[in-house]
Jmol script that loads the backbone (N, CA, C; Angstrom):
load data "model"
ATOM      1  N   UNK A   1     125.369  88.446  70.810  1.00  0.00           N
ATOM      2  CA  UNK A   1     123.960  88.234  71.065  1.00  0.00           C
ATOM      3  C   UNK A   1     123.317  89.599  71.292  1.00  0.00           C
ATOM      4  N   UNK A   2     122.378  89.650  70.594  1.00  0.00           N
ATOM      5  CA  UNK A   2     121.559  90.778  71.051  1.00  0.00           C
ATOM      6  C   UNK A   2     120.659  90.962  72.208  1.00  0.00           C
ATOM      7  N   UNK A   3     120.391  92.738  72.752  1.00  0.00           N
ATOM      8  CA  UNK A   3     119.986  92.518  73.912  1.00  0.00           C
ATOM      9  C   UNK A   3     118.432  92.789  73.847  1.00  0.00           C
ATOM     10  N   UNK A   4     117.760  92.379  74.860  1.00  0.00           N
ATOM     11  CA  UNK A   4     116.660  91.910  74.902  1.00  0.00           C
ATOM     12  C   UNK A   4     115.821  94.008  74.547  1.00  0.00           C
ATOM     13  N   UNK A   5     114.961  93.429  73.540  1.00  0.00           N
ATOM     14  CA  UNK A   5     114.104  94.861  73.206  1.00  0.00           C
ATOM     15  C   UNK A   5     113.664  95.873  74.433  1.00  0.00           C
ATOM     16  N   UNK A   6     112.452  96.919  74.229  1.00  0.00           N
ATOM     17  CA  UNK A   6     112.240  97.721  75.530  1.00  0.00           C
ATOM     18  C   UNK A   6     111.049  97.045  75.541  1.00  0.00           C
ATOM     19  N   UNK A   7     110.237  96.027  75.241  1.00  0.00           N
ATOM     20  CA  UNK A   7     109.478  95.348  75.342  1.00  0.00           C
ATOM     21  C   UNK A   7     109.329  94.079  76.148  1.00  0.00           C
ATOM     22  N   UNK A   8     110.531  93.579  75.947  1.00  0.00           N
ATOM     23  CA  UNK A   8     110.692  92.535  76.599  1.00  0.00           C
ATOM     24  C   UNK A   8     111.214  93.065  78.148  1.00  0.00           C
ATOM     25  N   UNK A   9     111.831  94.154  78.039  1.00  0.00           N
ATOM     26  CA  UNK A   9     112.453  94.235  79.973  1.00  0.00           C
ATOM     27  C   UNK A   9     111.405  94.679  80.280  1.00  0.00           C
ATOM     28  N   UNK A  10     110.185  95.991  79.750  1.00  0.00           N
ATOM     29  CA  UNK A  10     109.116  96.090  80.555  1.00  0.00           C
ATOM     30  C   UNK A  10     108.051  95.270  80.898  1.00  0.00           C
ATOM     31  N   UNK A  11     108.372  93.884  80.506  1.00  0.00           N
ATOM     32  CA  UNK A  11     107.264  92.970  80.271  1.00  0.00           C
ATOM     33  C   UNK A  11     106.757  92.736  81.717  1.00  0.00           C
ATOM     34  N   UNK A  12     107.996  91.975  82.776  1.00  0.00           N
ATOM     35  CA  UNK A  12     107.473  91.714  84.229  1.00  0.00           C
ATOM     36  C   UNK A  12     107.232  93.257  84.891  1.00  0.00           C
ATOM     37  N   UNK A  13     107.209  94.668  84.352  1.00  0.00           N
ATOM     38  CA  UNK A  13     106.975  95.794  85.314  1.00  0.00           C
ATOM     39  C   UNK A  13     105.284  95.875  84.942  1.00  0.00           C
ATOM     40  N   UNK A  14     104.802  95.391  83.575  1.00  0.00           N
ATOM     41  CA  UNK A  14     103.650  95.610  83.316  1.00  0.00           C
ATOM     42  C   UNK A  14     103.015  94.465  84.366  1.00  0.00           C
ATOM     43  N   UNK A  15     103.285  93.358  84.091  1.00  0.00           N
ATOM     44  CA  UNK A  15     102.547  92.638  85.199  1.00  0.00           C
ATOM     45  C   UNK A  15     102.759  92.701  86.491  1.00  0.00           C
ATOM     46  N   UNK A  16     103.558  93.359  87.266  1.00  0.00           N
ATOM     47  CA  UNK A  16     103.553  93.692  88.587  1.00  0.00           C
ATOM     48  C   UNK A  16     102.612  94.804  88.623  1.00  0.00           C
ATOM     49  N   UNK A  17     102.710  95.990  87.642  1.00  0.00           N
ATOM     50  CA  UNK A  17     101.513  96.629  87.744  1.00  0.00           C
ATOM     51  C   UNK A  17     100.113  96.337  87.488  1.00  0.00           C
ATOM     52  N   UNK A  18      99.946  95.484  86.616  1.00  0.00           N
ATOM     53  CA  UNK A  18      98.312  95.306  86.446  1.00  0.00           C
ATOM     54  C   UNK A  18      98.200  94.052  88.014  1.00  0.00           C
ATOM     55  N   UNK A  19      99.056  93.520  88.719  1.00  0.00           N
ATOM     56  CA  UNK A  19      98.630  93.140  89.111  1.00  0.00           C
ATOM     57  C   UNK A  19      98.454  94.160  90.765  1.00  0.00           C
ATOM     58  N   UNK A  20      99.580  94.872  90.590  1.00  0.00           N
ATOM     59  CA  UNK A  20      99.197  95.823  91.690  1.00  0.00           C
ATOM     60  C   UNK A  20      98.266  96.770  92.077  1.00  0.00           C
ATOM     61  N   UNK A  21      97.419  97.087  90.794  1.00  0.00           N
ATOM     62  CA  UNK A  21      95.902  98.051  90.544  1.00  0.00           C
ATOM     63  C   UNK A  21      95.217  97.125  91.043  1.00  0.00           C
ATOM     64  N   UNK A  22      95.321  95.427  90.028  1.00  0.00           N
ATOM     65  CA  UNK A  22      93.967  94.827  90.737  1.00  0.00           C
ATOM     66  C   UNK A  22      93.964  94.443  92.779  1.00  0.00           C
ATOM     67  N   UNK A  23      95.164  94.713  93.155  1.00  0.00           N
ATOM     68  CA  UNK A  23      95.309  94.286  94.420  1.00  0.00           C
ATOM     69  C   UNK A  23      94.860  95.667  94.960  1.00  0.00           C
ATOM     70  N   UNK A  24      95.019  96.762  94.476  1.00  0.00           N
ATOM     71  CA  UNK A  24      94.435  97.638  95.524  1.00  0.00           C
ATOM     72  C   UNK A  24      92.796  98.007  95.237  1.00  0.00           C
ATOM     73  N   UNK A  25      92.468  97.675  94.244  1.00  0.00           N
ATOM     74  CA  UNK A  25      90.874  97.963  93.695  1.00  0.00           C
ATOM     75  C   UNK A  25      90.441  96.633  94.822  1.00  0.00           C
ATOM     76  N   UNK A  26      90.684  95.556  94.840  1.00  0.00           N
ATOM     77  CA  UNK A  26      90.195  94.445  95.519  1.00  0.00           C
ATOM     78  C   UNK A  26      90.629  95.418  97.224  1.00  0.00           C
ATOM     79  N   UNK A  27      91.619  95.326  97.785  1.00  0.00           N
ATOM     80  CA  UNK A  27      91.537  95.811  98.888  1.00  0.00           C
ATOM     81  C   UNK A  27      90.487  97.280  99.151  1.00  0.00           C
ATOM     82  N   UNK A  28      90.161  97.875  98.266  1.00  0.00           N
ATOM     83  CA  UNK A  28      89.432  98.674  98.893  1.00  0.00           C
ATOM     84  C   UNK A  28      88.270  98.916  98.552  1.00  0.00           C
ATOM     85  N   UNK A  29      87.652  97.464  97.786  1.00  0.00           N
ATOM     86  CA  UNK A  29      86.349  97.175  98.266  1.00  0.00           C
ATOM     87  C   UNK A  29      86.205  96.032  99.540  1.00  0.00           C
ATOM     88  N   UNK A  30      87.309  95.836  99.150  1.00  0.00           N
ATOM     89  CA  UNK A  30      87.030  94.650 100.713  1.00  0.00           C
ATOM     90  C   UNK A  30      86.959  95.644 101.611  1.00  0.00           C
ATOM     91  N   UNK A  31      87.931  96.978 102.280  1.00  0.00           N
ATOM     92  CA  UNK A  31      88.089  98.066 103.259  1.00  0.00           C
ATOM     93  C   UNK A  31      86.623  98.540 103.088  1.00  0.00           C
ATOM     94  N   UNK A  32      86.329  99.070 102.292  1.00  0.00           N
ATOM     95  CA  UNK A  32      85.129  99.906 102.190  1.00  0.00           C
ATOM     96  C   UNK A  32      83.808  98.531 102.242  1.00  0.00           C
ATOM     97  N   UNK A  33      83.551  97.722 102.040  1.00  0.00           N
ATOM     98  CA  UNK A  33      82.546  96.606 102.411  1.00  0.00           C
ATOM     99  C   UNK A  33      82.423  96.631 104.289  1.00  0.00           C
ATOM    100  N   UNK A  34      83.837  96.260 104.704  1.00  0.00           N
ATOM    101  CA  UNK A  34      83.994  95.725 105.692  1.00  0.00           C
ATOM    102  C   UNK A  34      84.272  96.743 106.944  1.00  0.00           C
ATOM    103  N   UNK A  35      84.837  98.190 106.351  1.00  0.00           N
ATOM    104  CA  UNK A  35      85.583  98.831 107.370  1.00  0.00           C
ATOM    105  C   UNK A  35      86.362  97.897 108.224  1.00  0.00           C
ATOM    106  N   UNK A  36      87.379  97.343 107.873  1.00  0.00           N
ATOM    107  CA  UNK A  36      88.440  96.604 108.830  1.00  0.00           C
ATOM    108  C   UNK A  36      89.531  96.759 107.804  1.00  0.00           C
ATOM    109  N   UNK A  37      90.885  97.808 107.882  1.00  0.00           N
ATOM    110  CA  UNK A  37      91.462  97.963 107.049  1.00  0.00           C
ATOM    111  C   UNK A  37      92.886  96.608 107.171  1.00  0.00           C
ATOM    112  N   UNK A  38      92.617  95.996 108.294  1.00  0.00           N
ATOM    113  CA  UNK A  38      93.587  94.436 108.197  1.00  0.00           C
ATOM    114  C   UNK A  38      92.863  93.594 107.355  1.00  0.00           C
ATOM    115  N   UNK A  39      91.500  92.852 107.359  1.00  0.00           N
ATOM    116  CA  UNK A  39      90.937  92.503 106.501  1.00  0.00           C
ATOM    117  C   UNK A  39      91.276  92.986 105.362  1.00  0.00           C
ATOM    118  N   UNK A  40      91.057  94.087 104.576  1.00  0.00           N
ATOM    119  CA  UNK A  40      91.372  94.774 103.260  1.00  0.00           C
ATOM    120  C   UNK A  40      92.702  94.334 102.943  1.00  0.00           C
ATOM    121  N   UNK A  41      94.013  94.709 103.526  1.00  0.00           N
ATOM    122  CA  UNK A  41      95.298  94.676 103.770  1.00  0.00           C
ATOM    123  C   UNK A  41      95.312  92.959 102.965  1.00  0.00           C
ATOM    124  N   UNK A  42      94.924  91.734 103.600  1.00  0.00           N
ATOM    125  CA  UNK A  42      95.117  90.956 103.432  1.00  0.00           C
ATOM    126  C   UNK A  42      94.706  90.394 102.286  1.00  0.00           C
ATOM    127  N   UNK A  43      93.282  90.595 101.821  1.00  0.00           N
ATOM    128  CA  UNK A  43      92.987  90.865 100.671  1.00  0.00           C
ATOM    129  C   UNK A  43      93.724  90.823  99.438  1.00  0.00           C
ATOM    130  N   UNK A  44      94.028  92.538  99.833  1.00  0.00           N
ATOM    131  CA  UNK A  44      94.915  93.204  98.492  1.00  0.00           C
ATOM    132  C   UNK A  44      96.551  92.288  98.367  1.00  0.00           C
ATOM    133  N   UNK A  45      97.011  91.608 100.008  1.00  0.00           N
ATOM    134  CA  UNK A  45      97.808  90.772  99.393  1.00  0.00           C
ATOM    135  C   UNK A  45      97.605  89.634  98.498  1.00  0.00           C
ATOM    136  N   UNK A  46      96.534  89.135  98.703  1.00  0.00           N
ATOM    137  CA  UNK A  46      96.175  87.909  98.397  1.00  0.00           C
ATOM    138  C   UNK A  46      95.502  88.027  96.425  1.00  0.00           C
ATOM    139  N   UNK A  47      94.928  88.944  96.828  1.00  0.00           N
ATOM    140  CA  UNK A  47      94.933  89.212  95.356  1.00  0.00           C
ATOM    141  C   UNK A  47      96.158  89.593  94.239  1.00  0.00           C
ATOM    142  N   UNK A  48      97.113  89.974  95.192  1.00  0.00           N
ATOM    143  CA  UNK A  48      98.196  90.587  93.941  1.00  0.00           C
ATOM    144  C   UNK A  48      98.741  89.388  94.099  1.00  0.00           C
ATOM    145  N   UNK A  49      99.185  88.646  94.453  1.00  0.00           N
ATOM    146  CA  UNK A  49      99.755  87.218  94.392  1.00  0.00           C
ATOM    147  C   UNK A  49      99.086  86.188  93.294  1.00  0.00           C
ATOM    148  N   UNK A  50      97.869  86.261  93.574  1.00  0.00           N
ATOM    149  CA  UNK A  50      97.075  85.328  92.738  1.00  0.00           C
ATOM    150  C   UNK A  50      96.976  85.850  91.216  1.00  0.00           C
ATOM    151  N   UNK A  51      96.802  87.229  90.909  1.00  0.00           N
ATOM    152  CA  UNK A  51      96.694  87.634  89.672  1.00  0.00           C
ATOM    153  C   UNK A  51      98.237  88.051  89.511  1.00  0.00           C
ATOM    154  N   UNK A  52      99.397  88.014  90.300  1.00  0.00           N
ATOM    155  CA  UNK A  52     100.587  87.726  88.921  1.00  0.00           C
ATOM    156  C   UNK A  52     100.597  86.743  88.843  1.00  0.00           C
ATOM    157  N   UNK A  53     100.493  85.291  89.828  1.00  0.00           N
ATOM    158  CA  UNK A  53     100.856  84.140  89.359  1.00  0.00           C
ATOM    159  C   UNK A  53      99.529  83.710  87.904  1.00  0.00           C
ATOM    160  N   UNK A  54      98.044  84.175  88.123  1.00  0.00           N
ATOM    161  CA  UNK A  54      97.314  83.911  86.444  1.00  0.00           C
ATOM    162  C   UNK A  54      97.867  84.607  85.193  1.00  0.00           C
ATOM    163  N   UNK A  55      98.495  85.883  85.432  1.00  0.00           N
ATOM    164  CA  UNK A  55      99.508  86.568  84.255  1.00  0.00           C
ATOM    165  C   UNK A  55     100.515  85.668  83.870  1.00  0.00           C
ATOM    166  N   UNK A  56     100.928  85.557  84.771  1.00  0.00           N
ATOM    167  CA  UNK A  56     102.555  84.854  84.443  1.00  0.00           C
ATOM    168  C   UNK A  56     102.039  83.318  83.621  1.00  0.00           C
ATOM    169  N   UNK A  57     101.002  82.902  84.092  1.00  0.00           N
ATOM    170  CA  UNK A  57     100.656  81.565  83.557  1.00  0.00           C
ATOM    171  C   UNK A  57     100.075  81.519  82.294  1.00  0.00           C
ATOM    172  N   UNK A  58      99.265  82.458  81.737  1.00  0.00           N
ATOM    173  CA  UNK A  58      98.655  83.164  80.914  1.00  0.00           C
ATOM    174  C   UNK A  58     100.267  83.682  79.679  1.00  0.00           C
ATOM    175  N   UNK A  59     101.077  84.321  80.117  1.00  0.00           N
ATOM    176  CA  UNK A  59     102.071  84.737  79.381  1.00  0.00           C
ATOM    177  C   UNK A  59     102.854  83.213  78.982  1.00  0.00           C
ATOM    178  N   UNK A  60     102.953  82.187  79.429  1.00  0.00           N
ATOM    179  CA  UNK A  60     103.725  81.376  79.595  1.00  0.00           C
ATOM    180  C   UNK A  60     102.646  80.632  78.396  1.00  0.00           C
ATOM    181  N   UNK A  61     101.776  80.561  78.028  1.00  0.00           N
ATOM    182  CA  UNK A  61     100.577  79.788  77.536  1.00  0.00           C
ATOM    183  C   UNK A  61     100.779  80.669  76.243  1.00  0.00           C
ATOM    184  N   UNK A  62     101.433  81.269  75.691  1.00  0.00           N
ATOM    185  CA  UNK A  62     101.456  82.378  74.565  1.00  0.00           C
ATOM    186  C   UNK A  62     102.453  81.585  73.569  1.00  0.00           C
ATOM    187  N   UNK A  63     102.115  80.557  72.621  1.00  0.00           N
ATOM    188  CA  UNK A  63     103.018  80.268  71.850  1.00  0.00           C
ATOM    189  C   UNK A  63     104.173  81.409  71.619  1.00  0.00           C
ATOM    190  N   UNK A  64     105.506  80.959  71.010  1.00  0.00           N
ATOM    191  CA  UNK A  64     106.391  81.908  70.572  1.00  0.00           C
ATOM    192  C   UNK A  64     105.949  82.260  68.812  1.00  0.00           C
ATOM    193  N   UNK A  65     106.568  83.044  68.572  1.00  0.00           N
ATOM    194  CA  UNK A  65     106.169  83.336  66.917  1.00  0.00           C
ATOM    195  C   UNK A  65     107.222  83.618  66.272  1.00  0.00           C
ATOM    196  N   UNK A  66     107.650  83.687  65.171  1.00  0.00           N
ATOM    197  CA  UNK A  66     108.340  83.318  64.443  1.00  0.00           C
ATOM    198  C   UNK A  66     109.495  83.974  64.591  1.00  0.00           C
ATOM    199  N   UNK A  67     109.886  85.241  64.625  1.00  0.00           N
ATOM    200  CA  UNK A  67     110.742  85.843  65.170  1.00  0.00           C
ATOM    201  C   UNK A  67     111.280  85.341  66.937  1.00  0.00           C
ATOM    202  N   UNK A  68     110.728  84.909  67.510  1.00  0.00           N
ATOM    203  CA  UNK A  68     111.248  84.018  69.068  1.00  0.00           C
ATOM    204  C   UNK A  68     111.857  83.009  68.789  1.00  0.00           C
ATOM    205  N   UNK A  69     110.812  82.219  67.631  1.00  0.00           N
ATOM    206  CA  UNK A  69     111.724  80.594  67.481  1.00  0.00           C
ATOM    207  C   UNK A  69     113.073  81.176  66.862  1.00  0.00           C
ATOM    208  N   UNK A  70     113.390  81.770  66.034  1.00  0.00           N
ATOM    209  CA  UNK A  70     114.680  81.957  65.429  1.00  0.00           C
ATOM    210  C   UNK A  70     115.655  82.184  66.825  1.00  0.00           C
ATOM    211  N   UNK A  71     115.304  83.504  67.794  1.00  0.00           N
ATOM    212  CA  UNK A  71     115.786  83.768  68.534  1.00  0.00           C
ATOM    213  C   UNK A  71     116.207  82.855  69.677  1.00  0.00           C
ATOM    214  N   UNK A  72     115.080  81.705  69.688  1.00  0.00           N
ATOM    215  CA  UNK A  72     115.404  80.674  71.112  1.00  0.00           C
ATOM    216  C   UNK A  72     116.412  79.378  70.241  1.00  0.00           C
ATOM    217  N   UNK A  73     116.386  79.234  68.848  1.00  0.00           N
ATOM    218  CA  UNK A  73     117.271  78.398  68.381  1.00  0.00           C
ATOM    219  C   UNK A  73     119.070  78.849  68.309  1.00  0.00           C
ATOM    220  N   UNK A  74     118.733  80.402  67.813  1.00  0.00           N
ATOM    221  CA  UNK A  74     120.082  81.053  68.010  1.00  0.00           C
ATOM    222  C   UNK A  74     120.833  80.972  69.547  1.00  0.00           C
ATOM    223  N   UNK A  75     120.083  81.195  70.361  1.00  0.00           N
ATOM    224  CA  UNK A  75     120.441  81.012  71.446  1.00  0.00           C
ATOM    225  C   UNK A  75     121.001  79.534  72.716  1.00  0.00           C
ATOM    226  N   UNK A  76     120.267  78.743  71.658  1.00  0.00           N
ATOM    227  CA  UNK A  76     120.875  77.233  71.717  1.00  0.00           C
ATOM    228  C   UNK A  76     121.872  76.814  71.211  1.00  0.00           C
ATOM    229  N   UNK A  77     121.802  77.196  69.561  1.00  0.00           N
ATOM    230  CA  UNK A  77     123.194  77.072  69.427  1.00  0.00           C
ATOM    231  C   UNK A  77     124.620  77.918  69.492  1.00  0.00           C
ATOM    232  N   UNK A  78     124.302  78.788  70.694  1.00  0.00           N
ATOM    233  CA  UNK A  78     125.317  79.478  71.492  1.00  0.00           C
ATOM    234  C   UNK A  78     126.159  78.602  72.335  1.00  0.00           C
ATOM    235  N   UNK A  79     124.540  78.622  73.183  1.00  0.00           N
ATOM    236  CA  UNK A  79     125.025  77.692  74.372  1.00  0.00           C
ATOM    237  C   UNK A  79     125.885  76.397  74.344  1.00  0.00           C
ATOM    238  N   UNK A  80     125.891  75.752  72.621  1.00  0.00           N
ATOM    239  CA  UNK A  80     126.245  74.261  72.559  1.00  0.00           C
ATOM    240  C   UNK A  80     128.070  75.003  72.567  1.00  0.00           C
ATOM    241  N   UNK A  81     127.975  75.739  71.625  1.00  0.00           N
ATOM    242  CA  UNK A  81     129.923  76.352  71.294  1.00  0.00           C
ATOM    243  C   UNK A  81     130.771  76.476  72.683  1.00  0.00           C
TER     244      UNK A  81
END
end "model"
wireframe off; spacefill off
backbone 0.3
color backbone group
């Protein structure tokens, strides 16, 4: 079996990062709105949570294409042998 491209392993580092920019851009307008850097803090958690779980849902919503289906059938009939 072949191993997974450099595309596919950086796939969850890209979405931990886009979701980790949008968690600190959100925390520090909430900080800078509010001056209360616990407020902000909580925020920026709450936002990076919410925008990987819309990525991840969003990625999951991405039909496969033609080169995947081959790959997710090959890989089934691994698993059956």
């Amino acid at each position: 079996m072949d191993s997974p491209n450099k595309r596919d392993r950086t796939r969850p580092a890209e979405m931990l990062g886009l979701s980790g920019i949008f968690a600190v851009f959100m925390g520090l307008v909430v900080w800078m709105s509010t001056r209360d850097l616990m407020l902000g803090l909580i925020f920026a958690g709450i936002a990076f949570i919410v925008t990987l779980i819309v990525i991840a849902m969003l990625a999951l919503a991405i039909r496969p294409d033609k080169n995947e289906l081959i790959d997710m059938d090959e890989q089934d009939r691994d698993a059956a042998h």
